[in-house]
C-alpha positions in Angstrom: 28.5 53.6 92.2 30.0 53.4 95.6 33.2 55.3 95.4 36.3 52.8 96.1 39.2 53.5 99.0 42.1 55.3 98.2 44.5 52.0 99.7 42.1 49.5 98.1 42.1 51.4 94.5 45.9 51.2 94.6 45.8 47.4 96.0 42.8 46.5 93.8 44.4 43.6 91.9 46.4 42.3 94.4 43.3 42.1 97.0 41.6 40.3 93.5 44.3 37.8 93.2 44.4 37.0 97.4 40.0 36.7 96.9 40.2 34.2 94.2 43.3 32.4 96.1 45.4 32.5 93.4 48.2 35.2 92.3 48.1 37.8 89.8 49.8 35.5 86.7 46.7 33.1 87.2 44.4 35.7 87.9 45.5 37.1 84.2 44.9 33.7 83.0 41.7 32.8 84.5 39.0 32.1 82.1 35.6 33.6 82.1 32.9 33.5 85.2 29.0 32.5 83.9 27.0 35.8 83.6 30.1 38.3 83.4 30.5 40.6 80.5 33.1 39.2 77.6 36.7 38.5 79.3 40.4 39.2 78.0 43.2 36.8 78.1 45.4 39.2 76.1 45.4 43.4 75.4 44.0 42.7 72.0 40.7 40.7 73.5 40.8 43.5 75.8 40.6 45.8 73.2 37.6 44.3 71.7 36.2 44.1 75.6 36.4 47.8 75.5 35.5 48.9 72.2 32.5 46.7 72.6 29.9 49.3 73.2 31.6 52.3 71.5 30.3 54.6 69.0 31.6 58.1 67.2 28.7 59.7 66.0 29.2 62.6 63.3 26.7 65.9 64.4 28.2 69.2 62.1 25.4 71.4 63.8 24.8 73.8 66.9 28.3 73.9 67.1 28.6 70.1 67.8 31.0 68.5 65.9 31.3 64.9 66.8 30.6 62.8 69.7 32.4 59.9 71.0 30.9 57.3 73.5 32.7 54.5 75.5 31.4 52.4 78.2 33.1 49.3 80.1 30.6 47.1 82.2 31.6 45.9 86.4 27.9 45.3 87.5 26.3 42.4 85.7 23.8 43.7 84.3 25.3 47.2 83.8 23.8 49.9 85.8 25.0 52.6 84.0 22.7 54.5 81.0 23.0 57.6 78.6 21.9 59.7 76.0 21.7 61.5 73.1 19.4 62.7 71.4 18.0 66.0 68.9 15.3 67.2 70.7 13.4 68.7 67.8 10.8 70.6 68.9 13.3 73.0 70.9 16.0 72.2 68.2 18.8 71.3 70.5 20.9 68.5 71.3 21.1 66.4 74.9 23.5 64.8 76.3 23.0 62.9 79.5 25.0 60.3 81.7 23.5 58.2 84.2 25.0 56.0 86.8 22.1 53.8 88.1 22.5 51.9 92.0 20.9 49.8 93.4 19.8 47.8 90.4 19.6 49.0 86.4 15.3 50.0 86.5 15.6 53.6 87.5 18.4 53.9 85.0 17.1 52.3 82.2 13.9 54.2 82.9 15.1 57.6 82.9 17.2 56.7 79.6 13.9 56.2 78.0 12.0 58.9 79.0 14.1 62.4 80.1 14.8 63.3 76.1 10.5 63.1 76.0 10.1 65.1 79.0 12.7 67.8 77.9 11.9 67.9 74.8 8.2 68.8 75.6 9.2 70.7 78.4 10.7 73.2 76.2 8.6 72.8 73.2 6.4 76.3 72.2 3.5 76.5 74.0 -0.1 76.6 72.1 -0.8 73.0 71.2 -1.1 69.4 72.6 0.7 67.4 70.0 0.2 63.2 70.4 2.7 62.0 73.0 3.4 58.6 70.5 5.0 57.8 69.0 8.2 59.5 70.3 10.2 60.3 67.3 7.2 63.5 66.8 9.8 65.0 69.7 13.4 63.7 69.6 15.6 61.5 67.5 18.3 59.8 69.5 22.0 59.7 68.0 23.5 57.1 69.1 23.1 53.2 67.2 21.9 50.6 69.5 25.1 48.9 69.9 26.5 51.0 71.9 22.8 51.6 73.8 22.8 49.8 76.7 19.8 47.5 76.4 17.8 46.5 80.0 18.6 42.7 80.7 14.3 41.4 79.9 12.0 43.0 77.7 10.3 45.9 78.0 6.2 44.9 79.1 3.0 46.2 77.5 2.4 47.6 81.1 5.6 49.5 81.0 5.0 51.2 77.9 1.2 51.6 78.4 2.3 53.9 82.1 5.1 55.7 80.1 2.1 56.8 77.2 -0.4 58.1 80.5 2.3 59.5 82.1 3.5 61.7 79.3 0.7 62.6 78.0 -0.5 64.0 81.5 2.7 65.7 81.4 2.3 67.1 78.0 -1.1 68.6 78.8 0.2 70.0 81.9 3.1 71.6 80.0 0.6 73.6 77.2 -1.5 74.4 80.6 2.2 76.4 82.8 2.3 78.6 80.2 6.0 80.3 78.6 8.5 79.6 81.1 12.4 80.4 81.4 15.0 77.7 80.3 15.9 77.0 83.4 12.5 76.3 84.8 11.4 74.2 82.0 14.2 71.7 82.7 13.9 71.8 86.0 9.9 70.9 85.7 10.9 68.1 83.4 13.5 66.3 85.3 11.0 66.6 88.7 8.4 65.4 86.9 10.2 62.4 85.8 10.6 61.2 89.3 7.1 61.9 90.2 5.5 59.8 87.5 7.9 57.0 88.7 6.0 57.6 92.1 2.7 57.7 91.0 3.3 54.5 88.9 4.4 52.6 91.3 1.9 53.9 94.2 -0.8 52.8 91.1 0.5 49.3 92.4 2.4 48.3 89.0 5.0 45.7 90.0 7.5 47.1 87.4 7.2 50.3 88.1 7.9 49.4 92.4 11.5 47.9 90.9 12.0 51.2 89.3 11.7 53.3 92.7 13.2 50.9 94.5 16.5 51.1 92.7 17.9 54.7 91.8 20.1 56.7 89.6 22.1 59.9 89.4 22.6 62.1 86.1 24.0 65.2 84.5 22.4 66.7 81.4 23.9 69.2 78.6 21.5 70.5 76.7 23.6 72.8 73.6 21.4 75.3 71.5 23.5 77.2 69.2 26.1 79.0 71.5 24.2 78.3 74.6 24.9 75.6 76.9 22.7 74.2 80.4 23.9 71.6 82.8 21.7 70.1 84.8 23.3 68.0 87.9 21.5 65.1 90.2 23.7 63.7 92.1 27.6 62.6 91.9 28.3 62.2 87.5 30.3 64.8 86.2 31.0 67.0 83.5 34.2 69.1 82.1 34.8 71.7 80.1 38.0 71.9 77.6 39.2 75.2 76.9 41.7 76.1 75.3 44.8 77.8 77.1 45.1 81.1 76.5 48.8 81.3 77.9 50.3 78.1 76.2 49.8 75.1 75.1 47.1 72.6 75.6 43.8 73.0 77.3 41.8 74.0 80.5 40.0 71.9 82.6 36.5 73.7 83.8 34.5 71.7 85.8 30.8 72.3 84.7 28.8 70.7 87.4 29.1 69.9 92.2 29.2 66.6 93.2 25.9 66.4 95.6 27.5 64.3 98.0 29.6 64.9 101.7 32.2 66.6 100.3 29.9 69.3 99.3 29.1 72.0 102.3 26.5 73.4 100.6 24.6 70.0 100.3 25.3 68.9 103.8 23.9 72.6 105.3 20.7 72.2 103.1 20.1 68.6 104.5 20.9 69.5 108.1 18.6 73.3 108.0 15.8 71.1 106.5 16.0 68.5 109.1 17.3 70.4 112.1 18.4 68.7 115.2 18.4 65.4 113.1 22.1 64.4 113.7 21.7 60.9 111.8 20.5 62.7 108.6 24.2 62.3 107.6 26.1 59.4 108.9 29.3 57.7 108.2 29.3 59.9 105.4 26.2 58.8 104.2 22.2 60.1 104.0 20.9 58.4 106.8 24.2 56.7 106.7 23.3 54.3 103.9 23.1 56.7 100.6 26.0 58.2 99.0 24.7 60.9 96.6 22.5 63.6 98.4 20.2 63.9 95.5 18.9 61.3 93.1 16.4 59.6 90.8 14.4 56.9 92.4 15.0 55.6 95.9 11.8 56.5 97.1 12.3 54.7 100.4 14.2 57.8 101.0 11.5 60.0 100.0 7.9 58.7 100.9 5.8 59.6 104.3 7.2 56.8 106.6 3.6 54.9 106.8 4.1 54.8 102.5 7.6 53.4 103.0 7.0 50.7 104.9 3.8 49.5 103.4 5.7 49.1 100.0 8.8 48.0 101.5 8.6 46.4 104.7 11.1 48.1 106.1 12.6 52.1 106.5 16.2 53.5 107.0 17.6 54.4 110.4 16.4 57.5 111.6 14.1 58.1 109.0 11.8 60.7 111.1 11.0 63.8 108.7 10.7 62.6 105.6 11.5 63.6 102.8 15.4 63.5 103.1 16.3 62.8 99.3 15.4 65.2 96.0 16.4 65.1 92.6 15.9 68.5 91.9 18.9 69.9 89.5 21.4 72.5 90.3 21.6 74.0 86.6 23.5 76.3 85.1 24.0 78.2 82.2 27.2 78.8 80.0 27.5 80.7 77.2 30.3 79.1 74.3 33.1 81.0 73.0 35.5 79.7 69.9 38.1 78.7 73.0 35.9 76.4 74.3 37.1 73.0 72.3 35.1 69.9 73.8 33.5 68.7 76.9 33.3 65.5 79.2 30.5 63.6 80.7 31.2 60.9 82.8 29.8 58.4 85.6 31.9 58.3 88.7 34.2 55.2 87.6 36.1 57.5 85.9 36.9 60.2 88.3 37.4 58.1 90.5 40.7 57.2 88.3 41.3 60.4 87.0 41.4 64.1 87.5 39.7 66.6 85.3 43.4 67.8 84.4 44.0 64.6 83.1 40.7 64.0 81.5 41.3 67.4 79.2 45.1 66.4 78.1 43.8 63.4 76.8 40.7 64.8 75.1 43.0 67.0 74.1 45.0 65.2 72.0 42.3 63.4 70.3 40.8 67.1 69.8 44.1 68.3 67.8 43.9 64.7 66.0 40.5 65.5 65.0 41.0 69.2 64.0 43.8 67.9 61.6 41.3 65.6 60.1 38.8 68.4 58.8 35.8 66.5 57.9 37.0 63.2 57.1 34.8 60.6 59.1 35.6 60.6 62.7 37.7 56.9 62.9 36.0 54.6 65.7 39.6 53.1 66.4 40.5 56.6 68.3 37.5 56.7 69.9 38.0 59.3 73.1 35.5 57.7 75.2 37.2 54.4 75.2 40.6 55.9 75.3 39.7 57.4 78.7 38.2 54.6 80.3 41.6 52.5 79.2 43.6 54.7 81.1 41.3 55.0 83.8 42.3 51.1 84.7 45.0 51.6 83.4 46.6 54.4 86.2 45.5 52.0 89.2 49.0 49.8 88.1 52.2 51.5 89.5 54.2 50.2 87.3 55.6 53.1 84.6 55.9 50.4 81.8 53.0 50.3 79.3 52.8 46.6 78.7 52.7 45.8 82.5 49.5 48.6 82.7 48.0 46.8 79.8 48.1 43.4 81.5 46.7 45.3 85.2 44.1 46.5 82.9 43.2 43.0 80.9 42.9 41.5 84.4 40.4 43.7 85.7 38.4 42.8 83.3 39.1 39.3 83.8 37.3 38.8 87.4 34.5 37.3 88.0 31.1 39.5 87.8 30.7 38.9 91.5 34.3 40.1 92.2 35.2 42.7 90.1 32.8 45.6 91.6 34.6 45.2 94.5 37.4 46.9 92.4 36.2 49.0 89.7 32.7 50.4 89.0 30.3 51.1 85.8 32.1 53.5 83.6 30.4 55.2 80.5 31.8 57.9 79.5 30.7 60.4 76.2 33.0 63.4 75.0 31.2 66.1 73.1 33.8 67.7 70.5 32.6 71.7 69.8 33.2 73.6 65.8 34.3 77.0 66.1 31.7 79.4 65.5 33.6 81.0 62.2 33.1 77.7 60.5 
């Protein structure tokens, strides 16, 4: 989830070409690596490459009207998750993206279990219902194709801590009491991470992979017209609104990146840490961590004594502990009939694109879609994938469409070893809004 250079984003396939000594005709040609993701030799096989894990789900409630999601793999296995899910205690509807590091446990762990937490999190208060099985709380949207499924089973042990866990958190839930919106998804999404500590302090070998890898994530939860973001760490989300002064739409960024560029972030680490000057290095926590707040990566969190018993080893500098929290910046938005779809995306995408750019093209599929009324939303237009096209797609220079489709085919063409040096994880899943009238 690294974000790539400016000079080797624009060099990226030329720098492929000089790796694998060869140039960028035989790089096009060059036929798939063992243990890489499904490879294209022409646009049309990488068509199917990237409509592999897309879906377009039909919703017609809380003024949601569709959702589209897209996702295109560089890590092998994929680190990237999401979700979406009714959370039907609560009665509204989650959307999360999550861009894992480090490995695909924390990812695929907080996939599984955030719609749980949330949904009991903000169920009424007054009863302990039974934590299994899960569909008493949410259903999830999506069909499994386009789920990203963890590379080996899931164990007995792993779903036997998950059942403890949550049903400690379920009793504790009925025990807090009414609580504001706000607070109730901030409770949830702490206690999340928490469990993953206490599971793998218990000394469960799964659950040490899970805090040893991390993840980053931004939530929208929609009831009715009312619409919270929650943000951990660097994935984004954007608003489309419709201009009120011409044509097209707005872009509205929704959530902060927690990383460098923030102020805000890098004053909270330094006045909790003060006089540590490492705490950010080489535009880095600790000089090693890109996002200032995540899931997971407890090495960054634990008393130093706990860090190195369960990993042999610490970061640089690591003296006042802890330096890493995935607590949520959240806020609240209320939706007016102007407000047309939104964006959630992992940071492969921005990386590409601006959120200008991002909302034109939504945009388009938005007035396609409006024209449509409710005919079935058609998979072959899917938004999600559409972005994530031209996402490769803008690192060619060259204006003609055929020479950005072949750029694009032989991204996805390198080796599983080689191509993260040049593009990262994207998943990407565009929420399309009804206007209230309808």
């Amino acid at each position: 989830m690294a974000r790539l250079g400016s000079w080797v984003r624009k060099n990226r396939i030329a720098l492929a070409a000089a790796s694998l000594g060869m140039t960028g005709s035989a790089l096009f040609l060059q036929g798939r690596a063992a243990g890489s993701s499904p490879v294209a030799a022409t646009w049309k096989e990488a068509l199917t490459v990237f409509r592999q894990y897309q879906s377009a789900t039909m919703v017609n409630r809380s003024r949601i009207h569709s959702f589209h999601v897209g996702h295109v793999a560089s890590n092998s296995p994929a680190e990237d998750r999401h979700v979406q899910a009714h959370l039907k205690p609560c009665d509204s509807y989650l959307f999360s993206i999550i861009d894992g590091h480090s490995g695909w446990e924390c990812a695929q762990r907080l996939q599984e279990r955030l719609p749980f937490y949330l949904s009991c999190a903000l169920s009424p208060r007054g009863k302990v219902m039974d934590v299994l099985p899960v569909e008493n709380w949410f259903n999830r949207l999506t069909d499994s194709k386009s789920l990203l499924a963890p590379p080996v089973a899931e164990s007995d042990s792993t779903q036997n801590r998950f059942s403890a866990s949550a049903s400690q958190f379920n009793e504790s839930v009925v025990k807090s009491g009414e609580m504001s919106t706000v607070n109730a998804i901030k409770m949830a999404v702490q206690s999340v991470d928490e469990d993953f500590s206490n599971e793998a302090l218990g000394g469960d070998k799964d659950a040490v992979r899970v805090v040893a890898s991390g993840a980053v994530a931004a939530s929208a939860l929609v009831h009715g017209n009312e619409l919270y973001l929650a943000n951990t760490g660097d994935c984004r989300i954007v608003l489309g609104t419709k201009n009120a002064s011409g044509p097209g739409y707005v872009a509205t960024p929704l959530t902060t990146d927690h990383t460098v560029d923030n102020t805000l972030e890098v004053a909270r680490l330094r006045d909790g840490h003060p006089g540590e000057r490492g705490v950010i290095a080489y535009g880095r926590l600790l000089g090693s961590l890109q996002p200032l707040r995540a899931f997971g990566d407890f090495v960054y969190k634990w008393p130093y004594d706990v860090v190195r018993r369960m990993f042999g080893t610490s970061p640089p500098n690591y003296l006042t502990p802890p330096y890493l929290t995935c607590e949520p910046e959240i806020r609240k938005h209320k939706l007016t009939n102007d407000d047309s779809f939104m964006i959630l995306a992992t940071d492969g995408l921005w990386d590409d694109l601006s959120p200008s750019e991002v909302v034109d093209i939504v945009g388009r599929h938005y007035n396609v879609l409006r024209q449509q009324a409710k005919r079935p939303v058609d998979m072959e237009e899917n938004a999600a994938t559409d972005l994530i096209i031209r996402a490769l797609q803008s690192t060619c220079r060259e204006p003609d469409t055929l020479k950005q489709q072949e750029y694009a085919a032989a991204l996805l063409k390198l080796p599983a070893q080689v191509r993260r040096r040049y593009y990262d994880d994207i998943t990407v899943v565009v929420v399309f809004f009804e206007n209230e009238s309808k």
